[in-house]
N, C-alpha and C positions, 0 to 999 in steps of 0.2 A: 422134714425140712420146712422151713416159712411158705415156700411154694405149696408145697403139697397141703399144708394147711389150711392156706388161702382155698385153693381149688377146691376141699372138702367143706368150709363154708357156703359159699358160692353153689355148689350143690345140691346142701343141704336148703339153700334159700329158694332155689331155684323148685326145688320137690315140694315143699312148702307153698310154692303158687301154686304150683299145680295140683295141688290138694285143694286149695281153696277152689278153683276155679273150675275142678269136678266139682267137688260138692256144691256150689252155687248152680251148675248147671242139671244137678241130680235134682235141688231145690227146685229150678225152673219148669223141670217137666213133670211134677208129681200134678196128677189130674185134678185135688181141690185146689193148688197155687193157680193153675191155668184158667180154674171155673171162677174164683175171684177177682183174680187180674182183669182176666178179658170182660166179666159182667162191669165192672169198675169204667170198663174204659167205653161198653156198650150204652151204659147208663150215661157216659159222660156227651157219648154222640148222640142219644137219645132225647138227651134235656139240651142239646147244638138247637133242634129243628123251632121247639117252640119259643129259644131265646133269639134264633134269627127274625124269628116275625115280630118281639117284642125292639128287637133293635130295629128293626124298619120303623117301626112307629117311635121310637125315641129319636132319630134322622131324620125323621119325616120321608123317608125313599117309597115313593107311589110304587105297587107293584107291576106295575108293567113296566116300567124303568130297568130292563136287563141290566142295561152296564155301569147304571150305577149301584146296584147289584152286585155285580163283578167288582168296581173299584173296593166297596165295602168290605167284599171278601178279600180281595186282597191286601189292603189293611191288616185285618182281624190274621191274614198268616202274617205276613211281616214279624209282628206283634209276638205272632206265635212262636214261631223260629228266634228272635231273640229269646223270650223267655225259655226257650226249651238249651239254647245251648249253655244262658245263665246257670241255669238250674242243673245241668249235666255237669256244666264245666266245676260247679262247687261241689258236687256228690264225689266225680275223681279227684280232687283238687289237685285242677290242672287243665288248662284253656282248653276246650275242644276245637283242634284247628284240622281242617283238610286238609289232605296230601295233595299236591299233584294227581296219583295216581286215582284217588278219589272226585274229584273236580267235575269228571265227565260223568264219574255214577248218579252224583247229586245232578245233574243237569238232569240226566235220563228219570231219573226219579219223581222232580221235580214236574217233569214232561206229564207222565200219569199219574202220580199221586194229587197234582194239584191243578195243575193247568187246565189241562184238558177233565179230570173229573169234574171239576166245578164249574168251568165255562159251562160246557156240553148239559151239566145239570139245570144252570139257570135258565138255557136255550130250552131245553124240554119243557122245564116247568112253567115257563111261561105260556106257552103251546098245549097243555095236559092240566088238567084236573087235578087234584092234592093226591086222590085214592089212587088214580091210574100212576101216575108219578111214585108213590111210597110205593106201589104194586114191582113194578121193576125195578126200582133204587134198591128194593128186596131181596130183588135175582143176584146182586153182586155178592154172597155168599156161594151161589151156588155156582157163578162163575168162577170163585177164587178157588174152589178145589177143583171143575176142569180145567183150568189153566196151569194151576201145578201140576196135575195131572196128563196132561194131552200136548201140553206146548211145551214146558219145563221138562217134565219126566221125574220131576222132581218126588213124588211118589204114585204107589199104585192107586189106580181108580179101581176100587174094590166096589160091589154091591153090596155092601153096605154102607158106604160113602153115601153112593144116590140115595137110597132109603133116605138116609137122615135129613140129607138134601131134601128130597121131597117131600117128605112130612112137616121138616122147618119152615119149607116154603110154605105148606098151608095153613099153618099158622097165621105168617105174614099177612096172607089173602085175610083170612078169616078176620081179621083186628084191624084192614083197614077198608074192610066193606062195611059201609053205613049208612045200608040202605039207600044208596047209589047205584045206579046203571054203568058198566063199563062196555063205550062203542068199541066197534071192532074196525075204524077208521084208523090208521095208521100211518104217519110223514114222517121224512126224514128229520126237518127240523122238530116235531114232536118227541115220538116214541121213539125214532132212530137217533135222535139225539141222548137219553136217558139211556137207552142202552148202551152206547157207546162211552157214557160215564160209570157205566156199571162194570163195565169190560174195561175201562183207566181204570181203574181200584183194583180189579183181580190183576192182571199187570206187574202192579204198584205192588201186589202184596208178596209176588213172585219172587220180586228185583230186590223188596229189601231182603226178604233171605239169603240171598246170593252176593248182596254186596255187604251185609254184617257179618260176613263171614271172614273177611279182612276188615273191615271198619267197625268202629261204634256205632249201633243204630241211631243211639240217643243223636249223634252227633250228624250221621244220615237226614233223618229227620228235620234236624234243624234249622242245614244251611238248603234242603231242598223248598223249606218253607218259608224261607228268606227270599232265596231266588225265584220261586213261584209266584209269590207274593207281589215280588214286584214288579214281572210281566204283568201280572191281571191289573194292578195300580197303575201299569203303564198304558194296557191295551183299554182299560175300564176310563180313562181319561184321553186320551187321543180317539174314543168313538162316541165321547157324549158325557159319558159319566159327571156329576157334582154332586158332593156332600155340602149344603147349604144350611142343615141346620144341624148347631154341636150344643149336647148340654150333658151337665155332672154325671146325670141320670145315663146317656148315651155313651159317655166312655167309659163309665163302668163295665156296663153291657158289652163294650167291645172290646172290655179286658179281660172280661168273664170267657169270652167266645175263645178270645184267645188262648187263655189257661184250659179250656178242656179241647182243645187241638195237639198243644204244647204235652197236658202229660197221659192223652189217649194215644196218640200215637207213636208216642217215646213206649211206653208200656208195650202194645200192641208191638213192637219194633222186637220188642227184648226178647216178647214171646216166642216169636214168627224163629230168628234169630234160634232157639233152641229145641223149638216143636216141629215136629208134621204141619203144612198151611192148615192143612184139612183138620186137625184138632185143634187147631184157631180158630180161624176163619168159622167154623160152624157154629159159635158165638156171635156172630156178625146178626143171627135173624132175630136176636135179642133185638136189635137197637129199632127198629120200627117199632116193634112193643112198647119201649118206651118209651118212643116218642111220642105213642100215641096217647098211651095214659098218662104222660106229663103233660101235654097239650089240651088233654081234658080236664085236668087238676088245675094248669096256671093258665089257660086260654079259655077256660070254661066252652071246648068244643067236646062234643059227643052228646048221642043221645040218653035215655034213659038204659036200652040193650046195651049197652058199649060194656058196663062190667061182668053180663056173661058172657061175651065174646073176649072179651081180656082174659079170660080165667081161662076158656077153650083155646085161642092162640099160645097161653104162656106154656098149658099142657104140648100141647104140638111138637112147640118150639123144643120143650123140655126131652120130649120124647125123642125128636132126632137127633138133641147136643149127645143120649144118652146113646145112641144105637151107636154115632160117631168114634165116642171115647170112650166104650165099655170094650175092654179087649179079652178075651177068654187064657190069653197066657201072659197075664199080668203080674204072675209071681216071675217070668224070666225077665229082665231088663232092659230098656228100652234101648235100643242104637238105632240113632241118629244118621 
């Protein structure tokens, strides 16, 4: 009959998504897709740190100036969040709009992924030294797998985990000592500040798992960075903040900023969304790396030692992404 025809289309279309939408997800979690995505999106936060201090100098923003600091950054998400739902909404084609049901996730999202990571970070950094500062900005890798670990449940905290953790860390150490002293002097508003933005990110990297689980991250991402955005724009302006000086050269830079916010962590989003945090996330001790030796390539800082210490950090760093994501029953298939 026409009915039963209809319904065996329907079906049949219906089987068809769901083929794609395995295999896209079989796609997402094969370990070289994982190792290029996240290095893509590591590289993109790594080349963030020495294009923020070139945007300070095309603004002219004195660095002791926090909150105009803050207003900048919020800016730069605003910016970000637009282009990212742009850029989603035309990949679906089809508007990326929030549910209801969604509304509160992006708030809560928006809470640690932006607010408080960034506030909390420019409070520290003003407080700490570049090394001591890159030194625990570092740890939010290895907080993000005890926090899925220990507070989520979200998976096992295996010894091998730490390992990789720990080795990664010392990489970090390694590539951003240079021939500095680090005091063992410790403030809330210092160090307790920088921690507390390390510990927003692992959080942050929890929550989007759990809410792309019903939503598009791409779309998470977006309007959290909208609305992030423009508390820091609000609070960065009601405690002081002014941007007083705008040239060609400055909005570029703070479109650039934008675009590697916009599609590092729509990426980082998608991955999180189909992997283990912890075979994410152990990509994260990449981005100090690079920030360091883009900073010495485009900001001409580092010494003469900094490229055998870059070649020992990159080993480290390599050695624990590989203890992380080397699994010995790799021919059985992964569930999620």
């Amino acid at each position: 009959s026409l009915k039963t025809g209809v319904k065996k289309k329907e079906r049949r279309r219906m089987n068809n998504l769901e083929n794609v939408t395995d295999n896209k997800k079989d796609f997402l979690q094969k370990t070289w897709v994982v190792c290029v995505l996240a290095l893509v999106c590591t590289f993109l936060w790594g080349s963030a740190s020495p294009c923020i201090k070139l945007g300070y100098a095309y603004f002219q923003i004195p660095s002791d100036e926090t909150w105009t600091q803050v207003l900048f950054a919020g800016m730069r998400f605003v910016l970000a969040g637009v282009l990212t739902i742009l850029i989603g909404s035309a990949i679906s084609r089809k508007p990326l709009l929030p549910s209801k049901s969604s509304a509160f996730n992006i708030v809560k999202l928006a809470l640690f992924q932006t607010i408080l990571q960034y506030i909390f970070f420019y409070m520290g950094l003003a407080h700490n030294s570049g090394v001591k500062a890159s030194i625990i900005n570092g740890s939010n890798t290895f907080l993000c797998i005890l926090v899925a670990g220990l507070v989520f449940r979200q998976e096992k905290l295996t010894f091998k985990k730490l390992a990789g953790c720990i080795i990664g860390f010392a990489g970090v150490i390694v590539v951003t000592m240079n021939g500095q002293k680090i005091d063992m002097n410790l403030s809330l508003s210092g160090e307790g500040s920088l921690f507390l933005a390390a510990l927003s990110y692992a959080f942050s990297s929890s929550l989007i798992k759990i809410y792309s689980k019903k939503d598009n991250p791409v779309m998470l991402s977006g309007y959290q960075f909208i609305f992030g955005g423009i508390v820091m724009v609000i609070l960065g302006f009601a405690m002081g903040g002014r941007i007083t000086h705008v040239s060609v050269s400055a909005l570029l830079m703070l479109f650039y900023l934008a675009c590697i916010s916009a599609v590092a962590y729509s990426l980082w989003g998608i991955l999180l969304k189909h992997n283990p945090v912890s075979k994410v996330a152990i990509f994260g001790f990449t981005n100090p790396v690079f920030g360091v030796l883009l900073s010495a390539w485009w900001l001409g800082e580092g010494g003469k030692e900094l490229g055998v210490k870059a070649v020992i950090a990159l080993l480290l760093v390599c050695i624990g992404i590989c203890i992380v994501n080397i699994n010995p029953g790799s021919n059985k298939k992964q569930v999620n």
